[in-house]
Each structure stands twice: as structure tokens, then as C-alpha cells.
TORKOL-4160 file (C-alpha; in steps of 0.2 Angstrom, whole numbers, padded with zeros to 4 digits, m for minus):
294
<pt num="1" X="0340" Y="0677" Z="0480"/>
<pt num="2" X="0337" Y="0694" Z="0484"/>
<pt num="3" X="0347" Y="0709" Z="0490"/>
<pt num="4" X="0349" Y="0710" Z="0508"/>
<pt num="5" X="0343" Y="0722" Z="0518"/>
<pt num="6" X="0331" Y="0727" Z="0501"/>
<pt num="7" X="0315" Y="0738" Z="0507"/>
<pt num="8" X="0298" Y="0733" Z="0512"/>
<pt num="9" X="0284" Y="0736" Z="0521"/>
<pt num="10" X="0284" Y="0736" Z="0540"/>
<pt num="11" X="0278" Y="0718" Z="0543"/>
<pt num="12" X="0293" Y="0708" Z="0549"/>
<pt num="13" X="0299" Y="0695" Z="0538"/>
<pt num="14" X="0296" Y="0678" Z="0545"/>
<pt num="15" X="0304" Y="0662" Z="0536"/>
<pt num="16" X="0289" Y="0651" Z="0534"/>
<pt num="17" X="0280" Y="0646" Z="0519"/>
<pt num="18" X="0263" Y="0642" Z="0524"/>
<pt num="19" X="0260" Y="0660" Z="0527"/>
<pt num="20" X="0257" Y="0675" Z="0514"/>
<pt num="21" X="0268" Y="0689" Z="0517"/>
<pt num="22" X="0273" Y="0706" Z="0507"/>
<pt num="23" X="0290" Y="0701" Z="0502"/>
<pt num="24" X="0297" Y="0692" Z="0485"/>
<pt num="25" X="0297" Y="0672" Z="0486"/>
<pt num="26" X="0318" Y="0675" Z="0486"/>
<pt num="27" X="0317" Y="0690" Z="0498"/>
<pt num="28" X="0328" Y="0684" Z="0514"/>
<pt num="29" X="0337" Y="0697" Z="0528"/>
<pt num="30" X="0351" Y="0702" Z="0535"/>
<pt num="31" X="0352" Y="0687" Z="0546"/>
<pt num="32" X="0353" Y="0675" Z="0533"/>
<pt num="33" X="0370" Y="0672" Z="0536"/>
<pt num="34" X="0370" Y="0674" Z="0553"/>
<pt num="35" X="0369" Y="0654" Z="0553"/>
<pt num="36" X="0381" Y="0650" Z="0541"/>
<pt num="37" X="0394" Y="0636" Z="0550"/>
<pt num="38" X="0409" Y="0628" Z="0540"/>
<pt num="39" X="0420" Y="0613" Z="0539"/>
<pt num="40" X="0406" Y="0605" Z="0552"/>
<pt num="41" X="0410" Y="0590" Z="0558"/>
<pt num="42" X="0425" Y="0587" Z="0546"/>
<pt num="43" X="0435" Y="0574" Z="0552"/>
<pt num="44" X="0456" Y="0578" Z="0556"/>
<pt num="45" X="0468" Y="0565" Z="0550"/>
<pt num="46" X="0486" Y="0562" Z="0556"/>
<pt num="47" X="0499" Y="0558" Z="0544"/>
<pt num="48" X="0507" Y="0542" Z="0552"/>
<pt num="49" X="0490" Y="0535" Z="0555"/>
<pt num="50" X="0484" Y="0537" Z="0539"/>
<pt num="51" X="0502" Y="0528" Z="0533"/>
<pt num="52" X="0496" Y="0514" Z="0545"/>
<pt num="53" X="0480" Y="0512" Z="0537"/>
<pt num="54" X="0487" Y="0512" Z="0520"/>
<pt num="55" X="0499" Y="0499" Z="0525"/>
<pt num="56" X="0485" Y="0487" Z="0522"/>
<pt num="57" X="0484" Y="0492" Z="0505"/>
<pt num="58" X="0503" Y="0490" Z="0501"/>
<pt num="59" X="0502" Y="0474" Z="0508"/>
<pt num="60" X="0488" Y="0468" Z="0499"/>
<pt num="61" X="0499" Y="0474" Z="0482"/>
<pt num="62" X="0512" Y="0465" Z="0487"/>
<pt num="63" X="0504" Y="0449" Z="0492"/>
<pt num="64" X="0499" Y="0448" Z="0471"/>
<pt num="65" X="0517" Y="0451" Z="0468"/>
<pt num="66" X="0522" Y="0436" Z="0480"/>
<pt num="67" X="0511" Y="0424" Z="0470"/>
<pt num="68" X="0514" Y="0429" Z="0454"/>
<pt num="69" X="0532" Y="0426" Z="0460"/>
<pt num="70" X="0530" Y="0410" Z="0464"/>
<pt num="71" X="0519" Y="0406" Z="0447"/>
<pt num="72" X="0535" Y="0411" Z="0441"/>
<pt num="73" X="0548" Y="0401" Z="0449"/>
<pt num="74" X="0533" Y="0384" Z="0447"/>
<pt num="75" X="0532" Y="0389" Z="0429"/>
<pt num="76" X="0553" Y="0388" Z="0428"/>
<pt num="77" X="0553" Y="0374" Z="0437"/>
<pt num="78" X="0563" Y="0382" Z="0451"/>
<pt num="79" X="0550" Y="0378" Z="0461"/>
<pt num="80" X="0542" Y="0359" Z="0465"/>
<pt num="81" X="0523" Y="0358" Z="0470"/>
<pt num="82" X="0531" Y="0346" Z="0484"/>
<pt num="83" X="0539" Y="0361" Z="0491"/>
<pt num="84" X="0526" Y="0373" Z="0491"/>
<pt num="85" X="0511" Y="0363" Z="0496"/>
<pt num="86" X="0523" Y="0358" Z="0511"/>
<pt num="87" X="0529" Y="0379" Z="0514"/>
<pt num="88" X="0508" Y="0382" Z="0512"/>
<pt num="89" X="0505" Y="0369" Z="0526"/>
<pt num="90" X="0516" Y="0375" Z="0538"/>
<pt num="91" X="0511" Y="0393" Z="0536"/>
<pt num="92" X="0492" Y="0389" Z="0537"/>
<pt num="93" X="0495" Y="0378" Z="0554"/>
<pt num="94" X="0507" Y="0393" Z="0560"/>
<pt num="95" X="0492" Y="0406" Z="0554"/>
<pt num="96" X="0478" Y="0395" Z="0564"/>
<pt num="97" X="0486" Y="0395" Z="0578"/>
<pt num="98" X="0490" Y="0412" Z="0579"/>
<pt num="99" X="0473" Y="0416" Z="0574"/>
<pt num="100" X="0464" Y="0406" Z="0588"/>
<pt num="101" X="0476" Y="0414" Z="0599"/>
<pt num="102" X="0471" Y="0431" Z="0595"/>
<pt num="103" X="0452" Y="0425" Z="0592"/>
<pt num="104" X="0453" Y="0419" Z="0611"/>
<pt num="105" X="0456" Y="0437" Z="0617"/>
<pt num="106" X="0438" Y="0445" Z="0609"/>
<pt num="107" X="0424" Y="0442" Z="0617"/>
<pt num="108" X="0409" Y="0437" Z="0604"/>
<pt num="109" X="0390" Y="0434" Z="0607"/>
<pt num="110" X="0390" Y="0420" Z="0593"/>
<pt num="111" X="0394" Y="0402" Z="0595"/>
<pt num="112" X="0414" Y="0401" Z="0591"/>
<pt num="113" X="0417" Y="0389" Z="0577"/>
<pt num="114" X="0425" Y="0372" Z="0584"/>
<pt num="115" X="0441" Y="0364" Z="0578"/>
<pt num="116" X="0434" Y="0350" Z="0568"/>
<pt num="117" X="0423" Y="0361" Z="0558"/>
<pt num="118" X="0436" Y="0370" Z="0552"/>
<pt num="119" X="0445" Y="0353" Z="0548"/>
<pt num="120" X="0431" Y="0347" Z="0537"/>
<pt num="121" X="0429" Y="0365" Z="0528"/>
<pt num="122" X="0448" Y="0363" Z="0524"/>
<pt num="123" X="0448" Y="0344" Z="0519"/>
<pt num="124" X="0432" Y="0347" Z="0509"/>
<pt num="125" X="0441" Y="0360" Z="0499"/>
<pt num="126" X="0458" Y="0351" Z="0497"/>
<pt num="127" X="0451" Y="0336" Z="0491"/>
<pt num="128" X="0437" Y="0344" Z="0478"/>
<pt num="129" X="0454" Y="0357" Z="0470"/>
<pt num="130" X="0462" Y="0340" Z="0471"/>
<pt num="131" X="0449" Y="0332" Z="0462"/>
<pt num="132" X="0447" Y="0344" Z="0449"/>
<pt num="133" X="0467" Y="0350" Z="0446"/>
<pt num="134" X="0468" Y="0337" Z="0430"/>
<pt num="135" X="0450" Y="0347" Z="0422"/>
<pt num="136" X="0457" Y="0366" Z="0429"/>
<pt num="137" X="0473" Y="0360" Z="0421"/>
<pt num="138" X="0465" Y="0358" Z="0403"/>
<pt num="139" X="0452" Y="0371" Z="0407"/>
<pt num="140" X="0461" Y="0384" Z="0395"/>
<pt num="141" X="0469" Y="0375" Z="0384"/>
<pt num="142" X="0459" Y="0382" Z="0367"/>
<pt num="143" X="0463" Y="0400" Z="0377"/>
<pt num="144" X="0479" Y="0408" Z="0369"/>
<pt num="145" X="0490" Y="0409" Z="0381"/>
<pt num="146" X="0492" Y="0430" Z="0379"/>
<pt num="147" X="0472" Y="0431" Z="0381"/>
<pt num="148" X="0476" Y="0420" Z="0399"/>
<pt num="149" X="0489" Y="0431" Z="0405"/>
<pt num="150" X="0478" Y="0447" Z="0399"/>
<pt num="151" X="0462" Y="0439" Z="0407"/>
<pt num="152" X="0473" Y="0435" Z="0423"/>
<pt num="153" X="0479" Y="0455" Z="0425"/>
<pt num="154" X="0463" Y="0461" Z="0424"/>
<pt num="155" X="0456" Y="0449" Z="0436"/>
<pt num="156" X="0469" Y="0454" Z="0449"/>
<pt num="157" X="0466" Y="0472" Z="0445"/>
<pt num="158" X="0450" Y="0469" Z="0450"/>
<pt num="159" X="0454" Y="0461" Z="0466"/>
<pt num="160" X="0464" Y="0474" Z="0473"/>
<pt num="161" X="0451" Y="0488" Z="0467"/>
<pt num="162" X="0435" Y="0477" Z="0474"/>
<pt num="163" X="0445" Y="0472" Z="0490"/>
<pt num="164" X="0437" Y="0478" Z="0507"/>
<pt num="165" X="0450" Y="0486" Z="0513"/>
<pt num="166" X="0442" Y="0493" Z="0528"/>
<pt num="167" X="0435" Y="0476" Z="0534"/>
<pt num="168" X="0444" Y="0460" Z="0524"/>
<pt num="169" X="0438" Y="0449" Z="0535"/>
<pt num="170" X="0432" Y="0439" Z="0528"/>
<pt num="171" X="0434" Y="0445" Z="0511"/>
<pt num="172" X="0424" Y="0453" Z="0500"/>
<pt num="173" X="0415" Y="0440" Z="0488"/>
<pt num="174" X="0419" Y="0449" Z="0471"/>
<pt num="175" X="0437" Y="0454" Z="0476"/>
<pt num="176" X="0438" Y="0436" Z="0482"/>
<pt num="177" X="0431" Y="0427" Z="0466"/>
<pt num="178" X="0442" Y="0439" Z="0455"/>
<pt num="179" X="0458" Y="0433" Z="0463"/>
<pt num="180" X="0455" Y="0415" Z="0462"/>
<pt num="181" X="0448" Y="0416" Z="0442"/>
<pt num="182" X="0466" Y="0425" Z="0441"/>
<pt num="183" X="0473" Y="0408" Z="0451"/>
<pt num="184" X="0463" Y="0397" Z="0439"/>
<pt num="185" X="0470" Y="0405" Z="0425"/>
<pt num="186" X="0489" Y="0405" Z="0430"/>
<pt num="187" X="0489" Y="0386" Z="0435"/>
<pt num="188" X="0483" Y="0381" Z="0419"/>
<pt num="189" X="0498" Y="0385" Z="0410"/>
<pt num="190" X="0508" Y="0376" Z="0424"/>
<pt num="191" X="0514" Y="0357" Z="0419"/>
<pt num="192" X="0505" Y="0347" Z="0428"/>
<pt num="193" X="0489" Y="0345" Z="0441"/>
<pt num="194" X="0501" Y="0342" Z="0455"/>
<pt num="195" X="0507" Y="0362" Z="0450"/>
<pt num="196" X="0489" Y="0365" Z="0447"/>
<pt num="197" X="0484" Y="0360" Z="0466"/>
<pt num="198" X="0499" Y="0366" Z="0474"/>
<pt num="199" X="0497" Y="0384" Z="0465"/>
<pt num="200" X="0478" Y="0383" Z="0468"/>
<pt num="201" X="0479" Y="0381" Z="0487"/>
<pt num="202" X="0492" Y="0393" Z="0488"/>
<pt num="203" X="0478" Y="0406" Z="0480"/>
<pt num="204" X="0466" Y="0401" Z="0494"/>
<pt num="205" X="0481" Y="0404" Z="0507"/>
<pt num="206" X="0484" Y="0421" Z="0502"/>
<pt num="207" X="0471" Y="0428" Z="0495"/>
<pt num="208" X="0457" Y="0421" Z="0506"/>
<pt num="209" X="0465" Y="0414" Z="0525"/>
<pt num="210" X="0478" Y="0428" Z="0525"/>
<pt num="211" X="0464" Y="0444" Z="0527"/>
<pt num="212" X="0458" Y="0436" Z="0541"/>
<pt num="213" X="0472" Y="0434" Z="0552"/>
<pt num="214" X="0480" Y="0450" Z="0546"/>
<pt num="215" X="0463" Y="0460" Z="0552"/>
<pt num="216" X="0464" Y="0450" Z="0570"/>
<pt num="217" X="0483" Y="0458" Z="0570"/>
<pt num="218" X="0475" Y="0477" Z="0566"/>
<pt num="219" X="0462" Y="0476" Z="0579"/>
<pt num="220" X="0474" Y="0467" Z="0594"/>
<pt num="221" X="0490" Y="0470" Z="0592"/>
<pt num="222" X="0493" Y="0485" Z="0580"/>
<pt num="223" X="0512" Y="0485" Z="0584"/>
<pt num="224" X="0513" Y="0470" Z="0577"/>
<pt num="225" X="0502" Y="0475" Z="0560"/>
<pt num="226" X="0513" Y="0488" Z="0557"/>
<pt num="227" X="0526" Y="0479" Z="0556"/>
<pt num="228" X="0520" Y="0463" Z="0546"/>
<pt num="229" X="0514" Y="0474" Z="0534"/>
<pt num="230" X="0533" Y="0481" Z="0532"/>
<pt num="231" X="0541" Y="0464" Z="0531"/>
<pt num="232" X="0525" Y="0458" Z="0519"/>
<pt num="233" X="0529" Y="0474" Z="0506"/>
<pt num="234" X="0549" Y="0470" Z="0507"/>
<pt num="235" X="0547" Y="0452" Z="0504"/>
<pt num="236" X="0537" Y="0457" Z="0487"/>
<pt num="237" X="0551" Y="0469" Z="0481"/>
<pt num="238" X="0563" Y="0455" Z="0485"/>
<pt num="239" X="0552" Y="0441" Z="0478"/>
<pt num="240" X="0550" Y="0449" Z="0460"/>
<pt num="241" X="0569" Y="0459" Z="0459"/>
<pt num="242" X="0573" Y="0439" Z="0460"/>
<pt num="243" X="0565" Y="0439" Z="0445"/>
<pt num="244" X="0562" Y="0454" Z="0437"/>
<pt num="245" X="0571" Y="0468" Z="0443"/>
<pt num="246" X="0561" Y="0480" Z="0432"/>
<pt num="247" X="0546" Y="0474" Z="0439"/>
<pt num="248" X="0553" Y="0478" Z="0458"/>
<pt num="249" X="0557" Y="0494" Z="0456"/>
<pt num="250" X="0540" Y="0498" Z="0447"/>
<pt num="251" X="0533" Y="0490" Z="0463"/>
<pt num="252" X="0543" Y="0500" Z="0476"/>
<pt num="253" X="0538" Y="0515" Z="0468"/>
<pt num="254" X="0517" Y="0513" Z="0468"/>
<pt num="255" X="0520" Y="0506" Z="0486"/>
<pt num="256" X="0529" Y="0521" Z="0492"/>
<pt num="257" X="0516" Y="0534" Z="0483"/>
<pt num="258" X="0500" Y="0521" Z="0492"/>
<pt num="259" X="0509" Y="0522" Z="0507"/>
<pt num="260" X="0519" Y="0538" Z="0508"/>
<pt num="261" X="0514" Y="0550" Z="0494"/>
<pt num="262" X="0496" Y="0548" Z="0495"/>
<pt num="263" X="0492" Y="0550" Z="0511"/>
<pt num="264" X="0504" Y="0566" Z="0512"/>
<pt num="265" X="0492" Y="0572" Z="0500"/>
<pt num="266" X="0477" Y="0566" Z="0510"/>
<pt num="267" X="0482" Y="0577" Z="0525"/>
<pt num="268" X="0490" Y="0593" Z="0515"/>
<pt num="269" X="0472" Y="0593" Z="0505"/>
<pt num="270" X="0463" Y="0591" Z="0520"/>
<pt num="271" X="0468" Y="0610" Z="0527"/>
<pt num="272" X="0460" Y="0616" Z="0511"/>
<pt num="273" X="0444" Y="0608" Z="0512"/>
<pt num="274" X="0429" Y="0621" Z="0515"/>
<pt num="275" X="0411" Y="0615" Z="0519"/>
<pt num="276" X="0397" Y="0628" Z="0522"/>
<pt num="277" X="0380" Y="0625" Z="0530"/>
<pt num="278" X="0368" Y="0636" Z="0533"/>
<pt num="279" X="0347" Y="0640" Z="0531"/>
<pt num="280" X="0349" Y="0634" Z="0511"/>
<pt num="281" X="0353" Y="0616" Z="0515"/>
<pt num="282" X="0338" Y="0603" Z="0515"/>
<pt num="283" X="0330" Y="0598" Z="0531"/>
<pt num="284" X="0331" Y="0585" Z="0540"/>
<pt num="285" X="0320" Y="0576" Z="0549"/>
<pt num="286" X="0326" Y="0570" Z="0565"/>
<pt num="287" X="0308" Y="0564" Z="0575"/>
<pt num="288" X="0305" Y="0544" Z="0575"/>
<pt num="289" X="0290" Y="0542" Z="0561"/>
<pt num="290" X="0291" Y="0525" Z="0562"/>
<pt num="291" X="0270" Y="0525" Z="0572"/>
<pt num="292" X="0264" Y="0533" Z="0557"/>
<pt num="293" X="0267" Y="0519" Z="0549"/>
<pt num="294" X="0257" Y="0505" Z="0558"/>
């Protein structure tokens, strides 16, 4: 780039490129900067809605320390498959209702799905992990069980770094698929298939039915999410201080940075960000070119 103002001949400067002028290829003017614009376009975040938003991603992290609580209570026998496939029943019919419910208050072009489809999608499921629970429960068996709980953290790290937190619903197939390869892995070490089912359909519960209606509670009743999200990240701590209290307090702390911390950061960082556009940048073509192409 050149010097501003630098010498030349009398010919104005003109900044074109199909025409040959008197000047250096770098040569530019004194009005070079004269369209320079910054921050364009950046968006302004406020610190209690960004909290909000980040809820969903406590929630999420506790929702993994709720089932791994529970695979630990099954595993200690303070828990009977009875118990919780009876607990997973009841919150799924509670869950179903209130998600028709909140269904019924958003208009939608497409066909709604009927009551009795979504009775066979749920029968079909319960009775093929059913089915299989005996073969799930031998499926790792020549797997030593330090590679089953190493293979299971990573597959749960995975879910919560793959999840689609902006739009869960439904969730993401990877994030999905990662979780229940973590699920499959936990219930093998369980004592029988009756654990195996019960902790299996649990998985589906959380990890797949739960997204759903907690995205219905963001976009109708965002009170309500707030709150549920709350209740959800204490009911984690709670869950594993039962059972290791370690373990809680090492889960309170990363949901107070996800929640708290970060998003501070987020909006302290924000005042420093500085974008600059100007003649340099690319440009952009904004005419429809789409009849050249027939």
C-alpha cells in the first residue's frame, strides 16, 4: 500500500482496474479511509439472557449426572428395575401430556402425528430393548470392565460436546448415538436384563424424549424453562453428593462457570471486540445470477 497523499500527475485517481492509469498498482488516496466502519453489525448480548441460554447446557450436564446416579444406586442394588421402569412410566405419560399440551398452542403446516403412532413407535422400541436386554447384557462381557467405564466417559463427553444445543429437538443424531453407546455400556455391567431394560429405557427417556419437551418449554413458556432448568441442575448436585460428594462439588463448580462465569466473560469480552470494514474487504455480489445459469 502506498503513502497517502504521495505525488502524481494531474489525472485523478479512479479505483477501477480495468483502466490504465499513472499511478503505482498499491497507490490509493486520502479518501481511503474515509469508509472505514467498525464493529458492523455486531450483535449486543445481555448477561441474564445469556445465563438463560446457558441454562440449557447446565441442564444437559446434569441430566448425565442424574443417570449415572441412578446406574449407580441399580449397580448397588439400592435401586429395583421394578422401580424405575415404573418412575420412567409415569414421567413419560406426565411428559406426553405436557408436551401435547404445549404442541397444541403452535400452529404448524404439517400433518400433527396422531396418538396411536406414537404408541407403536414406543411399543416398537420397548419390546425390541426388551427383546435384546439378555444379548446387550452379554454384549461386553470379554471387554474389561475399566475399558467399559473409559469407553462409557468418552462416549458421554461426546454427547454433551455433539449436543445441539441451540435446536435439541429432536436431537442431534451423533450426540444422540453417543449417549445411548454410553447407556449400552453401563447396563452391561448391571445384574441382569431386567436392569439392562429398565436402565436402557431410562437412556431413551432422558437423553432422547426429554430435549424435546424441554425445547416446547424455551419457546412457550420461558418462565417455566428457567426454572426447570434450575430444579434439573440442583437435583444433579443432590443426586451424585448422595453418592459421591466429591463428585457434587466438582459438578457445582463447572455448572456455575457454564452458567455464571462464562457468560460474564461472553459480555465483558464482548466491549473489547473490534471489527473493521472498509474498501480492502472482498466484494460481494448481491444481484440474483441465478438466469445465467439456465
Amino acid at each position: 500500500m502506498g503513502p497517502d497523499g504521495a505525488p502524481g500527475p494531474a489525472v485523478p485517481w479512479r479505483k477501477v482496474l480495468w483502466e490504465r492509469q499513472p499511478f503505482p498498482d498499491n497507490y490509493v488516496d486520502q479518501r481511503f479511509l474515509e469508509e472505514l466502519r467498525r464493529n458492523e453489525g455486531i450483535r449486543q448480548y445481555r448477561y441474564w439472557a445469556v445465563v438463560k441460554e446457558a441454562g440449557f447446557v447446565g441442564q444437559q450436564l446434569s441430566c448425565v449426572a442424574i443417570f449415572i446416579t441412578l446406574w449407580l444406586y441399580m449397580e448397588q442394588g439400592l435401586l429395583s428395575p421394578a422401580t424405575l421402569l415404573c418412575t420412567s412410566l409415569v414421567c413419560a405419560l406426565l411428559g406426553y401430556g405436557l408436551h401435547q399440551v404445549l404442541s397444541s398452542q403452535v400452529e404448524s403446516c404439517s400433518e400433527p402425528r396422531t396418538h396411536l403412532a406414537d404408541l407403536q413407535s414406543a411399543a416398537i422400541f420397548l419390546s425390541f430393548t426388551f427383546g435384546f436386554s439378555p444379548v446387550l447384557k452379554t454384549l461386553t462381557e470379554s471387554v474389561s470392565t475399566d475399558t467399559v467405564y473409559a469407553m462409557s466417559a468418552v462416549m458421554l463427553l461426546a454427547h454433551l460436546l455433539s449436543f445441539p444445543y441451540a435446536e435439541p429437538s429432536p436431537p442431534g443424531s451423533l450426540s444422540l448415538n453417543a449417549a445411548l453407546f454410553a447407556s449400552v455400556c453401563l447396563a452391561s455391567r448391571l445384574p441382569g436384563a431386567l436392569h439392562t431394560f429398565a436402565m436402557l429405557s431410562c437412556a431413551l427417556l432422558v437423553f432422547a424424549l426429554w430435549p424435546c419437551l424441554l425445547q416446547r418449554l424455551r419457546e412457550n413458556a420461558p418462565g417455566q424453562f428457567a426454572g426447570v432448568c434450575v430444579g434439573v441442575c440442583v437435583g444433579g448436585v443432590g443426586g451424585l453428593g448422595s453418592q459421591s460428594p466429591g463428585g457434587a462439588v466438582l459438578l457445582a463448580l463447572a455448572l456455575g462457570s457454564v452458567t455464571l462465569l462464562c457468560p460474564l466473560l461472553l459480555v465483558r469480552l464482548q466491549r473489547h471486540k473490534d471489527n473493521i470494514h472498509g474498501p480492502w474487504d472482498e466484494a460481494e455480489i448481491h444481484e440474483d445470477l441465478s438466469r445465467f445459469l439456465n
